[in-house]
mmCIF file of the N, C-alpha and C atoms, coordinates in Angstrom:
data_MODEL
# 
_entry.id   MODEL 
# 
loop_
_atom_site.group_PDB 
_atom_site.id 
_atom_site.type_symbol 
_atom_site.label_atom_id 
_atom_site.label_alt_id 
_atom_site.label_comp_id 
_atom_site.label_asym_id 
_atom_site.label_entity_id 
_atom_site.label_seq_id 
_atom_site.pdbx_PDB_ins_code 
_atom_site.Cartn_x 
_atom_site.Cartn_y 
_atom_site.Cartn_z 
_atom_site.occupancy 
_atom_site.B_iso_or_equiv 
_atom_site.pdbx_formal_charge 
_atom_site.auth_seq_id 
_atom_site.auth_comp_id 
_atom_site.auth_asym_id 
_atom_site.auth_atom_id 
_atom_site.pdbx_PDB_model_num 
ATOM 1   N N  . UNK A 1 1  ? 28.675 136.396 159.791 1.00 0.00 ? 1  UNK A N  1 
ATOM 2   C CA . UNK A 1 1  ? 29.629 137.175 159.043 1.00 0.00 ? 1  UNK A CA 1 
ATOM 3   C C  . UNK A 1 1  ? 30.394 138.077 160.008 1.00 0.00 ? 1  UNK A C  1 
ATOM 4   N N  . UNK A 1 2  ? 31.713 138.635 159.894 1.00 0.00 ? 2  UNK A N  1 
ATOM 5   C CA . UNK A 1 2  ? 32.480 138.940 160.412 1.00 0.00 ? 2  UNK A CA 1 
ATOM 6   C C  . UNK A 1 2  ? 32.649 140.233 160.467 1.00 0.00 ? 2  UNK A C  1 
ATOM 7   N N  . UNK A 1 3  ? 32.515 141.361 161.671 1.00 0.00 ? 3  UNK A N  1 
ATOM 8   C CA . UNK A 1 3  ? 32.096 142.631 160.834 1.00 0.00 ? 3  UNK A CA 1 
ATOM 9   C C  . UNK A 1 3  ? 33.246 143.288 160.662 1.00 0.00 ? 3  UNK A C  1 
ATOM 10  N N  . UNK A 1 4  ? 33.587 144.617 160.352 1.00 0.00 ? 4  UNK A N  1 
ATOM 11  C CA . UNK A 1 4  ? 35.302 144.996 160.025 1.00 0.00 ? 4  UNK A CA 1 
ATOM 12  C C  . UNK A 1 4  ? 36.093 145.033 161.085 1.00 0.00 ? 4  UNK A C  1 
ATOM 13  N N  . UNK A 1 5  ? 35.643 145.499 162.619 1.00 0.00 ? 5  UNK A N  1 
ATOM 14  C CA . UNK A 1 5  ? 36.266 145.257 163.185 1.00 0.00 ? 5  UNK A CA 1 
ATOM 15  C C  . UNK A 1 5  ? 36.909 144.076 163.760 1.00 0.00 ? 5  UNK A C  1 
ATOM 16  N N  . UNK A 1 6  ? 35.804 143.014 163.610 1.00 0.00 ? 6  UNK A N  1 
ATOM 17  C CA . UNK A 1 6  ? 36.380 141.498 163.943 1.00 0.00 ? 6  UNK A CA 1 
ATOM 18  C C  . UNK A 1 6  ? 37.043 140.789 162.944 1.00 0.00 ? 6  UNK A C  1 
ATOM 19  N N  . UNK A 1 7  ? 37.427 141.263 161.656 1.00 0.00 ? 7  UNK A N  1 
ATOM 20  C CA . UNK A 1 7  ? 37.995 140.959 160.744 1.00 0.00 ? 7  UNK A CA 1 
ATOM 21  C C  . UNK A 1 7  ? 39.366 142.041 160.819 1.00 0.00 ? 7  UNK A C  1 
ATOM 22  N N  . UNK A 1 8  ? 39.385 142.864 161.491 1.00 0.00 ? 8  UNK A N  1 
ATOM 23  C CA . UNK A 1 8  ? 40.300 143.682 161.886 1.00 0.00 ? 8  UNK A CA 1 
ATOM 24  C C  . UNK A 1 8  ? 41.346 142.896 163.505 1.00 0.00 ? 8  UNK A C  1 
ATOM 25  N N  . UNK A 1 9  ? 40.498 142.135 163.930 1.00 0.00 ? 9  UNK A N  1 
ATOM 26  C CA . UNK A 1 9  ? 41.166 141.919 165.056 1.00 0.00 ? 9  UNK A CA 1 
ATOM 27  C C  . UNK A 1 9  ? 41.489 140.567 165.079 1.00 0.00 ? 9  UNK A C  1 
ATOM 28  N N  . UNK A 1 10 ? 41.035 140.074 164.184 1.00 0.00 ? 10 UNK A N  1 
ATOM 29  C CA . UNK A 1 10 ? 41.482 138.738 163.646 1.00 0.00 ? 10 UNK A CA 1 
ATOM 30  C C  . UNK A 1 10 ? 42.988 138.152 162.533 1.00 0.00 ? 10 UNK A C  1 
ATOM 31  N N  . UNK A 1 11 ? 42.556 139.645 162.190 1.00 0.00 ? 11 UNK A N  1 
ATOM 32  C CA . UNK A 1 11 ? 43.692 139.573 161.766 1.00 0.00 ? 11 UNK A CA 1 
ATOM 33  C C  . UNK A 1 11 ? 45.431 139.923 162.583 1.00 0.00 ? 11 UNK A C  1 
ATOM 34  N N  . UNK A 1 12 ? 45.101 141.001 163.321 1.00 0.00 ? 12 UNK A N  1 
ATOM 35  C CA . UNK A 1 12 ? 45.770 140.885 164.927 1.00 0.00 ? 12 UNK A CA 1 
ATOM 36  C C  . UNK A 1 12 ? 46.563 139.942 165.287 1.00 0.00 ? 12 UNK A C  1 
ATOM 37  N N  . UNK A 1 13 ? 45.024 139.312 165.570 1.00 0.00 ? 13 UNK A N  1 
ATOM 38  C CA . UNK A 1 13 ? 45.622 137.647 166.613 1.00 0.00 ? 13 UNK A CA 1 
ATOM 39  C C  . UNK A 1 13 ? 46.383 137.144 165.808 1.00 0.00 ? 13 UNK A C  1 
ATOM 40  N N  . UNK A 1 14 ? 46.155 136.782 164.374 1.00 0.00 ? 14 UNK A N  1 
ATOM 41  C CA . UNK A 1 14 ? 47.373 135.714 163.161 1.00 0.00 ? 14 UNK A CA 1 
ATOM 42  C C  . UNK A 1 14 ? 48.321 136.391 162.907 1.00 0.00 ? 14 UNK A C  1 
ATOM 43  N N  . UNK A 1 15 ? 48.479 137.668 163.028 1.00 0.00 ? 15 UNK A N  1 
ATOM 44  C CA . UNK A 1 15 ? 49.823 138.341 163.152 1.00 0.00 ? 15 UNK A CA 1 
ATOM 45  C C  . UNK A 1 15 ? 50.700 137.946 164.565 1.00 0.00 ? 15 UNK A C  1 
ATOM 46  N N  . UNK A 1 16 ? 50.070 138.341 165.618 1.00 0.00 ? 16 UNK A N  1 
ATOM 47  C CA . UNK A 1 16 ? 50.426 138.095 166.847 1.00 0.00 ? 16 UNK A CA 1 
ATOM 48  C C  . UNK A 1 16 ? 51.051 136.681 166.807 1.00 0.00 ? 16 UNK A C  1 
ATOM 49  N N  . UNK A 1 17 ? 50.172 135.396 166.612 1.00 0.00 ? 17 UNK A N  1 
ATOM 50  C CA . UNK A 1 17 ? 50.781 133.999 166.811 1.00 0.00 ? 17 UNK A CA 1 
ATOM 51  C C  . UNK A 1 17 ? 51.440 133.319 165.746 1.00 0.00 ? 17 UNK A C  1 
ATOM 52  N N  . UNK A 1 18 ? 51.476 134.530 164.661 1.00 0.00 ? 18 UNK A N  1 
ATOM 53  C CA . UNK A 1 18 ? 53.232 134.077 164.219 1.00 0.00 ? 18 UNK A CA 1 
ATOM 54  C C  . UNK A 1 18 ? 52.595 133.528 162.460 1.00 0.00 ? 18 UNK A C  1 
ATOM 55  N N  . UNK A 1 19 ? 51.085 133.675 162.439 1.00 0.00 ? 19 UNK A N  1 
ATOM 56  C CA . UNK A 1 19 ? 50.782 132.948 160.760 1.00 0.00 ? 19 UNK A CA 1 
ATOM 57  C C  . UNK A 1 19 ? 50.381 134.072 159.859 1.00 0.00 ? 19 UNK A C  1 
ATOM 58  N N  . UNK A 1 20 ? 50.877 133.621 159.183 1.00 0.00 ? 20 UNK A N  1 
ATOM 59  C CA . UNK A 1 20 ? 51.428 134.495 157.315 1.00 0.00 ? 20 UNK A CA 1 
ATOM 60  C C  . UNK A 1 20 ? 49.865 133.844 156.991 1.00 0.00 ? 20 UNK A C  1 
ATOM 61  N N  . UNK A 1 21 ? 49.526 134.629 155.974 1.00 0.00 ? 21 UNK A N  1 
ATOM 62  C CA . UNK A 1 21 ? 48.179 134.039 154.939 1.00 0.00 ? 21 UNK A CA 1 
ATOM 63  C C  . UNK A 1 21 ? 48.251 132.869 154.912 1.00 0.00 ? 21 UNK A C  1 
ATOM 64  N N  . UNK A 1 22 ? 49.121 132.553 154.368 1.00 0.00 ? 22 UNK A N  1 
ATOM 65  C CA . UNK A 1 22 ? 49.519 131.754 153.330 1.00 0.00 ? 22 UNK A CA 1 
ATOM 66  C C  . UNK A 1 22 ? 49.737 130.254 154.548 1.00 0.00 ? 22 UNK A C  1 
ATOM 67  N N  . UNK A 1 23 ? 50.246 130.209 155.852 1.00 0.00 ? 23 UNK A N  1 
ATOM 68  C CA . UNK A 1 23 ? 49.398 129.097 157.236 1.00 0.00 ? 23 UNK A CA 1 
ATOM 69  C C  . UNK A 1 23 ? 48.357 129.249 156.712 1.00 0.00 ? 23 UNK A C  1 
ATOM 70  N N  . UNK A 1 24 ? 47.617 130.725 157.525 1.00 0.00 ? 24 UNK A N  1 
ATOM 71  C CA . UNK A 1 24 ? 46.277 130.548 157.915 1.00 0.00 ? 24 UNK A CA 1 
ATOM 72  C C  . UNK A 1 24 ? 45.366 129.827 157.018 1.00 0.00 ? 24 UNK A C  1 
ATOM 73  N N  . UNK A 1 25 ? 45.636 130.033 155.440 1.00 0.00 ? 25 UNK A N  1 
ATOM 74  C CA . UNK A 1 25 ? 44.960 129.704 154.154 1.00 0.00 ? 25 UNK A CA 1 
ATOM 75  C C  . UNK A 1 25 ? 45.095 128.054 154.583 1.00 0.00 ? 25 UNK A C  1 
ATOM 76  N N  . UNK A 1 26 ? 46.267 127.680 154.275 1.00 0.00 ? 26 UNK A N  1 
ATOM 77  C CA . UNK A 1 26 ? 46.733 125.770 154.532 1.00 0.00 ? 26 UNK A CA 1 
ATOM 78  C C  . UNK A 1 26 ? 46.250 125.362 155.818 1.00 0.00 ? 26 UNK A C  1 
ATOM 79  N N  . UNK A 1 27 ? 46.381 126.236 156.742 1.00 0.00 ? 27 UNK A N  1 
ATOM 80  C CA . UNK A 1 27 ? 45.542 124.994 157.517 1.00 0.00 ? 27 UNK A CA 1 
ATOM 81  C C  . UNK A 1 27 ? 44.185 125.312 157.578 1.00 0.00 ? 27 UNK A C  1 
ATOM 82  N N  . UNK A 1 28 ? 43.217 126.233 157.069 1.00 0.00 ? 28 UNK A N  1 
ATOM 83  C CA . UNK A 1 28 ? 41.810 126.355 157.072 1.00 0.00 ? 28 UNK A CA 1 
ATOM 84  C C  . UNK A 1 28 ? 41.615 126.231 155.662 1.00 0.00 ? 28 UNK A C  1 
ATOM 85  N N  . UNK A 1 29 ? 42.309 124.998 155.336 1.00 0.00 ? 29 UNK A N  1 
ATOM 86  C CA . UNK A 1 29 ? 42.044 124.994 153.801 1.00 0.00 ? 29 UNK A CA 1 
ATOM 87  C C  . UNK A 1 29 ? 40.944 125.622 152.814 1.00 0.00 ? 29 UNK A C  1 
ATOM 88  N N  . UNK A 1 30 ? 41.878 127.001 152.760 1.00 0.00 ? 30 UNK A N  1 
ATOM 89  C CA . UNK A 1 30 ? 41.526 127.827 152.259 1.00 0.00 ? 30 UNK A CA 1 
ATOM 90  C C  . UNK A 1 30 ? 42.378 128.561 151.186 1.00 0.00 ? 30 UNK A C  1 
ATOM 91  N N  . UNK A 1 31 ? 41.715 129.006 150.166 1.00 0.00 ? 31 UNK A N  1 
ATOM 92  C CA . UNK A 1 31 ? 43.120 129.289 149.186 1.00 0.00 ? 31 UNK A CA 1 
ATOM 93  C C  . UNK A 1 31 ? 43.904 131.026 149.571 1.00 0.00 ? 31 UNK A C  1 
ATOM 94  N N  . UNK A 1 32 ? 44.902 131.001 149.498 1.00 0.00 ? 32 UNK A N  1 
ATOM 95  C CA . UNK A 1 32 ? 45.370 132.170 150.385 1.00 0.00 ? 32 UNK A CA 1 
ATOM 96  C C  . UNK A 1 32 ? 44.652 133.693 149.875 1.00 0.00 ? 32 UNK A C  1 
ATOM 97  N N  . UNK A 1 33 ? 44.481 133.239 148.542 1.00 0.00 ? 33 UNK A N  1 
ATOM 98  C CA . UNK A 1 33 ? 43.988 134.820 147.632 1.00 0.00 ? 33 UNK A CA 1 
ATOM 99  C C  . UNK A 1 33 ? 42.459 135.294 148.816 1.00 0.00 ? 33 UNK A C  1 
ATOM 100 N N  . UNK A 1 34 ? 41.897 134.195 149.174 1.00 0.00 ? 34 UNK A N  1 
ATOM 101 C CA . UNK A 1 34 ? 40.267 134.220 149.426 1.00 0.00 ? 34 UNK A CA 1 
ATOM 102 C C  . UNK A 1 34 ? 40.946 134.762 150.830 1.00 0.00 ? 34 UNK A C  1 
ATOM 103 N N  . UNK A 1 35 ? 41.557 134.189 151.611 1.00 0.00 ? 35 UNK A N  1 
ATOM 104 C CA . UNK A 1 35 ? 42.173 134.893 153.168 1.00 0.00 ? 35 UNK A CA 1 
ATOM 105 C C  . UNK A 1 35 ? 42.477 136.533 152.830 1.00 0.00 ? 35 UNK A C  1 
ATOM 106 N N  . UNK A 1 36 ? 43.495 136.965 151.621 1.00 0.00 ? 36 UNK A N  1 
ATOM 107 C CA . UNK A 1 36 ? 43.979 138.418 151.603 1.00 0.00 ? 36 UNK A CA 1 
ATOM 108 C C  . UNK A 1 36 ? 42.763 138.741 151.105 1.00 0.00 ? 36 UNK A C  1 
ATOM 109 N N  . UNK A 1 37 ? 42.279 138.336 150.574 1.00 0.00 ? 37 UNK A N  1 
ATOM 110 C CA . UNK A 1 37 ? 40.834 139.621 149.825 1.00 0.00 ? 37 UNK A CA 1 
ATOM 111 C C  . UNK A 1 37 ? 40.020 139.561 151.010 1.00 0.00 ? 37 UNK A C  1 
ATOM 112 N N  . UNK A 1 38 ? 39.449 138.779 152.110 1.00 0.00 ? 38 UNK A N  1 
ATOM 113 C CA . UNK A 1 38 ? 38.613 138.724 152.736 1.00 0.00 ? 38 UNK A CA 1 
ATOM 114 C C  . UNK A 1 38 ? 39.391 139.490 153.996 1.00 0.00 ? 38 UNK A C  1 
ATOM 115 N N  . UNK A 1 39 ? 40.651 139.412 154.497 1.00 0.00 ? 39 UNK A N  1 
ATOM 116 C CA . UNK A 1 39 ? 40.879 140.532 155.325 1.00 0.00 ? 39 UNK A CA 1 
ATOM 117 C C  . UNK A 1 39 ? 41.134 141.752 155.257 1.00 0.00 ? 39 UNK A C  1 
ATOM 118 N N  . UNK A 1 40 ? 40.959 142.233 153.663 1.00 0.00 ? 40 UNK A N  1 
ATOM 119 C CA . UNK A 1 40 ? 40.749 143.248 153.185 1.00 0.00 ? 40 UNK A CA 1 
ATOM 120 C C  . UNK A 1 40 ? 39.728 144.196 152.850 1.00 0.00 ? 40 UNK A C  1 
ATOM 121 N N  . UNK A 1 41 ? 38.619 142.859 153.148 1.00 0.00 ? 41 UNK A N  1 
ATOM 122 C CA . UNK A 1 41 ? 37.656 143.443 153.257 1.00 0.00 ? 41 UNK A CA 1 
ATOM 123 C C  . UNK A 1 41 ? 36.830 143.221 151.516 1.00 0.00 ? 41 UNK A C  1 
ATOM 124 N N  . UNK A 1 42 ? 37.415 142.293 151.105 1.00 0.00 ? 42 UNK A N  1 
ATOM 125 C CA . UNK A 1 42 ? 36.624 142.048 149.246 1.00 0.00 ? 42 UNK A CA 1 
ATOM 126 C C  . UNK A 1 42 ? 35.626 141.172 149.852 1.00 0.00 ? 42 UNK A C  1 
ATOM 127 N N  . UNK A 1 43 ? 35.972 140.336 150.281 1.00 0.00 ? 43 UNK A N  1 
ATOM 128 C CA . UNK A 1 43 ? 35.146 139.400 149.895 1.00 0.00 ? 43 UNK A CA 1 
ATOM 129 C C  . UNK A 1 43 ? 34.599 138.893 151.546 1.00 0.00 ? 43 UNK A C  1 
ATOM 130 N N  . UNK A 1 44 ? 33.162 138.193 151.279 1.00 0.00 ? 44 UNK A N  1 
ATOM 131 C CA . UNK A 1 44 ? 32.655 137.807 152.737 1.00 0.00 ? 44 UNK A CA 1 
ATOM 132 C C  . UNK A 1 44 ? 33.021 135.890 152.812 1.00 0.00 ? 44 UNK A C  1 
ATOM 133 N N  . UNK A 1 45 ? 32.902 135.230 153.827 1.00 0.00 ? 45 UNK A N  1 
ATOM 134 C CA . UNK A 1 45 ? 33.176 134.170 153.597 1.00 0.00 ? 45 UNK A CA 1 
ATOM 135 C C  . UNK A 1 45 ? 32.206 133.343 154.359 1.00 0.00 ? 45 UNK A C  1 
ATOM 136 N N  . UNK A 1 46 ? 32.277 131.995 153.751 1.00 0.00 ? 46 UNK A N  1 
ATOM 137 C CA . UNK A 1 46 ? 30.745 131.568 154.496 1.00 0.00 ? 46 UNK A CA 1 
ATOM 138 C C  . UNK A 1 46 ? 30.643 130.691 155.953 1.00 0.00 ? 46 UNK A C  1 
ATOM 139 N N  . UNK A 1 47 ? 29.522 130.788 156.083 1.00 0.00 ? 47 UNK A N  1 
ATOM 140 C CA . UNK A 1 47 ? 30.168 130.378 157.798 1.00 0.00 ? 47 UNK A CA 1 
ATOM 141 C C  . UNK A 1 47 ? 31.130 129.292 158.373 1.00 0.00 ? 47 UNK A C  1 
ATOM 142 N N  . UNK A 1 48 ? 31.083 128.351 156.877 1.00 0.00 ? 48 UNK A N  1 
ATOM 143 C CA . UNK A 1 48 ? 31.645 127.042 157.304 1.00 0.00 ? 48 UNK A CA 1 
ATOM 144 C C  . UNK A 1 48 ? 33.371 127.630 157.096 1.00 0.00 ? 48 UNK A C  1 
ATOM 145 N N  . UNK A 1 49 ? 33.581 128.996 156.227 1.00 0.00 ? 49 UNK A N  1 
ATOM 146 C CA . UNK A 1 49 ? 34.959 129.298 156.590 1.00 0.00 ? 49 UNK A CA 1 
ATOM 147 C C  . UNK A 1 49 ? 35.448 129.912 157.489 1.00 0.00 ? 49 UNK A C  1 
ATOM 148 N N  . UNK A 1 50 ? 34.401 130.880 158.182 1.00 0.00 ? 50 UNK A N  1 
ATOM 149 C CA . UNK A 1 50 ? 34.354 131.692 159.367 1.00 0.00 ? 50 UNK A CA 1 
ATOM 150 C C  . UNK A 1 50 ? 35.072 130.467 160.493 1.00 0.00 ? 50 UNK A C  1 
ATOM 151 N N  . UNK A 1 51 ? 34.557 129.501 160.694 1.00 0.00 ? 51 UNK A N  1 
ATOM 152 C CA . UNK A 1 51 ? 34.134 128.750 161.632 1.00 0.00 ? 51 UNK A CA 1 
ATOM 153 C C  . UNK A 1 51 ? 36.061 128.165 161.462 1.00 0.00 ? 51 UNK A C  1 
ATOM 154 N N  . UNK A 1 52 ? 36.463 127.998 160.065 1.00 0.00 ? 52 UNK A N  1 
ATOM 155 C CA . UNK A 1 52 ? 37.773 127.173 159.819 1.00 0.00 ? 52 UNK A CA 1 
ATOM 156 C C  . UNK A 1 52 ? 38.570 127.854 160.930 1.00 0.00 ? 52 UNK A C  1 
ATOM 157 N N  . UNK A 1 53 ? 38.254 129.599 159.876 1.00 0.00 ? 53 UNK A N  1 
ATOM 158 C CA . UNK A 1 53 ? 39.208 130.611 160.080 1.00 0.00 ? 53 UNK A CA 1 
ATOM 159 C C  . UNK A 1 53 ? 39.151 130.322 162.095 1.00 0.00 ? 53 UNK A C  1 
ATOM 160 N N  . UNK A 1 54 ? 38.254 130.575 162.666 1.00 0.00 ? 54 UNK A N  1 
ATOM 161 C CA . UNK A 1 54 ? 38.109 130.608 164.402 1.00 0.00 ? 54 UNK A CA 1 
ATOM 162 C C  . UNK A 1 54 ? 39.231 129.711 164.804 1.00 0.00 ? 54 UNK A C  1 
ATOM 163 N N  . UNK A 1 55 ? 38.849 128.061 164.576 1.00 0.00 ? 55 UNK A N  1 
ATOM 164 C CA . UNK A 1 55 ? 39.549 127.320 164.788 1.00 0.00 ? 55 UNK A CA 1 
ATOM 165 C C  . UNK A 1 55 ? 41.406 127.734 164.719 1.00 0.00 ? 55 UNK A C  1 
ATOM 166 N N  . UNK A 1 56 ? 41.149 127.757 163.569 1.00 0.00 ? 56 UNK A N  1 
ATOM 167 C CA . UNK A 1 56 ? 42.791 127.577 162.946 1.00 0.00 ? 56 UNK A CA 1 
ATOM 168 C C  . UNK A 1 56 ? 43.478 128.914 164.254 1.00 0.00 ? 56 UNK A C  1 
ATOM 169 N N  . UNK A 1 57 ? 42.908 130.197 164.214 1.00 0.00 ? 57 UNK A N  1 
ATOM 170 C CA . UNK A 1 57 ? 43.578 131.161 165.203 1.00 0.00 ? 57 UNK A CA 1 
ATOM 171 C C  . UNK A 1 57 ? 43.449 130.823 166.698 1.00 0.00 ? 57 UNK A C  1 
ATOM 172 N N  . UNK A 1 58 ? 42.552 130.019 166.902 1.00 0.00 ? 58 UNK A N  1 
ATOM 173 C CA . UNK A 1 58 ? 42.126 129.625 168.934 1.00 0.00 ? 58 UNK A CA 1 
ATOM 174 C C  . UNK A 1 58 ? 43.569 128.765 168.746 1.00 0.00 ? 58 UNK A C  1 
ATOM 175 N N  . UNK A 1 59 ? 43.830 127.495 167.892 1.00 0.00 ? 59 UNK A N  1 
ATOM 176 C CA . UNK A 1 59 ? 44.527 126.676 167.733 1.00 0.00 ? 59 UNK A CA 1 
ATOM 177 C C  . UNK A 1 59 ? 46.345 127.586 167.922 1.00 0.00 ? 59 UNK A C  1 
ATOM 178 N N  . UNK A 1 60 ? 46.341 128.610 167.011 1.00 0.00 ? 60 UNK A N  1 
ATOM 179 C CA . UNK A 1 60 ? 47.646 129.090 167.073 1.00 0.00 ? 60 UNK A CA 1 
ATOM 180 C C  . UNK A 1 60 ? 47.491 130.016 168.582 1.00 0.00 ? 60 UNK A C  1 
ATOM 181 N N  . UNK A 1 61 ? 46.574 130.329 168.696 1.00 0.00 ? 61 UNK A N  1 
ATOM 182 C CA . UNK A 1 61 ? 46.868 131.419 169.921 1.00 0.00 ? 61 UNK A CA 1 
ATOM 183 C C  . UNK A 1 61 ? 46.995 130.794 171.114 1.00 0.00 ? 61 UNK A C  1 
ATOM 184 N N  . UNK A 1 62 ? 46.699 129.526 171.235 1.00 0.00 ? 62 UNK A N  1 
ATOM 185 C CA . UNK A 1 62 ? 46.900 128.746 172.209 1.00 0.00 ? 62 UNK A CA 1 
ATOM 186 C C  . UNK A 1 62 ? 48.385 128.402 172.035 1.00 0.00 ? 62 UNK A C  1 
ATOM 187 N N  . UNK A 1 63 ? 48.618 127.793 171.235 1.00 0.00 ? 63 UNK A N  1 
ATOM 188 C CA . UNK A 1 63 ? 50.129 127.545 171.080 1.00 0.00 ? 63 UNK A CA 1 
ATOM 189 C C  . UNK A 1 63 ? 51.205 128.748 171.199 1.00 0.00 ? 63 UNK A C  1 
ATOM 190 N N  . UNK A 1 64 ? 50.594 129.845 171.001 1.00 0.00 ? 64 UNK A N  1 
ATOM 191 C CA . UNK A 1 64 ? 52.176 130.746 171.029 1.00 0.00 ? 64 UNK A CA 1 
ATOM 192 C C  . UNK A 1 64 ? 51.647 131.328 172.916 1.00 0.00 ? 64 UNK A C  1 
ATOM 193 N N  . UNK A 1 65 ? 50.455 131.149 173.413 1.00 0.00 ? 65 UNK A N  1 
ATOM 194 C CA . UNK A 1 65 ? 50.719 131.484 174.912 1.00 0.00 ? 65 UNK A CA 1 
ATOM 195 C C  . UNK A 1 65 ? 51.522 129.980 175.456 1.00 0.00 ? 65 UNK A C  1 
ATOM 196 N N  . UNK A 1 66 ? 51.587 128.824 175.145 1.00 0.00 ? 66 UNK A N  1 
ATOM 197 C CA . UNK A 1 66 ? 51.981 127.795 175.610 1.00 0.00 ? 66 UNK A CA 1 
ATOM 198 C C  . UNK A 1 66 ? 53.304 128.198 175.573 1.00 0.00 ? 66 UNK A C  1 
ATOM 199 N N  . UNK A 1 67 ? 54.255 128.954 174.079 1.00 0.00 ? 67 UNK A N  1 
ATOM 200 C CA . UNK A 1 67 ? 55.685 129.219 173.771 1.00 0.00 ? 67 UNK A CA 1 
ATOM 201 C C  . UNK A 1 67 ? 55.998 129.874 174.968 1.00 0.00 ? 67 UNK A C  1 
ATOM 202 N N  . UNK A 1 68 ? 55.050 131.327 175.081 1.00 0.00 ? 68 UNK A N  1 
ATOM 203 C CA . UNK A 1 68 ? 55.260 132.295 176.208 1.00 0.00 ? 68 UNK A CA 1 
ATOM 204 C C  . UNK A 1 68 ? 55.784 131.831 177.292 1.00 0.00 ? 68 UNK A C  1 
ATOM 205 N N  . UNK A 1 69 ? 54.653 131.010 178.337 1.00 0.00 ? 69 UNK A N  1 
ATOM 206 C CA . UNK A 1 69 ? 54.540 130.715 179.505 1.00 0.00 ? 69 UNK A CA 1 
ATOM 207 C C  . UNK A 1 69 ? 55.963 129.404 179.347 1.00 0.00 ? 69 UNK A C  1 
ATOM 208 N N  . UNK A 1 70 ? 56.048 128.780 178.581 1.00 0.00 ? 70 UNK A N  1 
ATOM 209 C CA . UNK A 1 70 ? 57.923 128.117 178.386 1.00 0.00 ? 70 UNK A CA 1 
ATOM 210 C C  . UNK A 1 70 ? 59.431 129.026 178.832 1.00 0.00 ? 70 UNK A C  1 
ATOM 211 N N  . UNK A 1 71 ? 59.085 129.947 177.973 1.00 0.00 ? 71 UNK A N  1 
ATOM 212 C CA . UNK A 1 71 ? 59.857 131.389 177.558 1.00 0.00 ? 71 UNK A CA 1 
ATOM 213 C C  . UNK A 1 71 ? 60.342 131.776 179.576 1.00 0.00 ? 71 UNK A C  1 
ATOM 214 N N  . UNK A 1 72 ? 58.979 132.152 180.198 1.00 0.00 ? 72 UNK A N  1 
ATOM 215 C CA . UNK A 1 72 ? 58.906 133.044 181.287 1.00 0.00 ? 72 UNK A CA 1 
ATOM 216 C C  . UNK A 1 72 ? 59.156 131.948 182.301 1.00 0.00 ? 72 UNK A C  1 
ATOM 217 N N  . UNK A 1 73 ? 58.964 130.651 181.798 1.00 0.00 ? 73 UNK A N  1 
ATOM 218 C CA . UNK A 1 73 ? 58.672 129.686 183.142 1.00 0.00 ? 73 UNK A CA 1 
ATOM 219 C C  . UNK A 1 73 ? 60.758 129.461 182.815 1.00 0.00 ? 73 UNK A C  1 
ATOM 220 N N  . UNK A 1 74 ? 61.142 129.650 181.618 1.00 0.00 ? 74 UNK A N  1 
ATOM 221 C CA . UNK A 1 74 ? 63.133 129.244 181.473 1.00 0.00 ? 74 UNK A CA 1 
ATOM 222 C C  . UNK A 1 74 ? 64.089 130.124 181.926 1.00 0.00 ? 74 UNK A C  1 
ATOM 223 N N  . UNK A 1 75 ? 63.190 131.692 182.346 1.00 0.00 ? 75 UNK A N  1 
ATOM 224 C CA . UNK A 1 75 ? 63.743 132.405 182.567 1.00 0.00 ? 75 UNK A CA 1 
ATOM 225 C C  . UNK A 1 75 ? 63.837 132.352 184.504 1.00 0.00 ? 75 UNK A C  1 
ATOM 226 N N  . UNK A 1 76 ? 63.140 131.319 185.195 1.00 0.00 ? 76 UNK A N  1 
ATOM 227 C CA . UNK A 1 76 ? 63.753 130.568 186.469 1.00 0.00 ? 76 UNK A CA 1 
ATOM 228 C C  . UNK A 1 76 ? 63.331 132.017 187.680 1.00 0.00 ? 76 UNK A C  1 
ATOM 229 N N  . UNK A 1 77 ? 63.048 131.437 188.412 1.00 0.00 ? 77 UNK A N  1 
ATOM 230 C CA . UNK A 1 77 ? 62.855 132.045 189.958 1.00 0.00 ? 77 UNK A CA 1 
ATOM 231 C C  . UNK A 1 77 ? 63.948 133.316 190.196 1.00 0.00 ? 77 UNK A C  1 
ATOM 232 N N  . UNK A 1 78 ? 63.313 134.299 190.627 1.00 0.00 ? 78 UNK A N  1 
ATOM 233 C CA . UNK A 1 78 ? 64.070 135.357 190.751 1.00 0.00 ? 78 UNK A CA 1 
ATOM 234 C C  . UNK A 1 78 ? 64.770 135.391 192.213 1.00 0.00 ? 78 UNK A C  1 
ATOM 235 N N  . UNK A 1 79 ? 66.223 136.061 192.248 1.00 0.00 ? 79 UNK A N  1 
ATOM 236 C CA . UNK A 1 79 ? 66.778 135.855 193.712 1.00 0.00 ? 79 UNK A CA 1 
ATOM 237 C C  . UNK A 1 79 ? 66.099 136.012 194.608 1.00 0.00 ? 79 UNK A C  1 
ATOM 238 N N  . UNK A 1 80 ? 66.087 135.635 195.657 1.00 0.00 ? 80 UNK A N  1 
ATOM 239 C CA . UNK A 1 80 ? 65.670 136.237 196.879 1.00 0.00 ? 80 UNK A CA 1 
ATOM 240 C C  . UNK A 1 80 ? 64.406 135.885 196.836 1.00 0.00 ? 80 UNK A C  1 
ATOM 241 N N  . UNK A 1 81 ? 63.594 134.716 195.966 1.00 0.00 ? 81 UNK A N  1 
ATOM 242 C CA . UNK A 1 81 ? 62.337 134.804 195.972 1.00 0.00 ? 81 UNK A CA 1 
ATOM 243 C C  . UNK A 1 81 ? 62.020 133.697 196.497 1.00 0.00 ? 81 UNK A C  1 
# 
């Protein structure tokens, strides 16, 4: 189980890599109400959703450092370097 702060910082990261409930819910097929009550702190969820929820955010947080390092790698060699 997830304690408030890691349900606090989890929620963070899905802010950070760009997913609304309402992703995170669809792709950890999960229904979105059970995502807002549970990062709110209603409700606990069981490990096999814990485990969705992990996935689904490693999955996006990987992808928006992949956007990043695109982003910084287009912005090209600095003069003189």
């Amino acid at each position: 189980m997830f304690c408030d702060g890691a349900m606090k910082m989890l929620r963070e990261i899905r802010q950070a890599s760009g997913l609304t409930q309402i992703e995170l819910a669809k792709r950890a097929s999960l229904d979105r109400t059970r995502v807002s009550l549970w990062e709110a702190g209603y409700v606990d969820l069981s490990p096999v959703e814990e485990e969705r929820i992990r996935i689904v955010l490693l999955d996006a947080a990987q992808d928006r450092i992949v956007e990043l390092q695109g982003a910084i790698l287009a912005l090209g060699t600095p003069a003189g370097k």
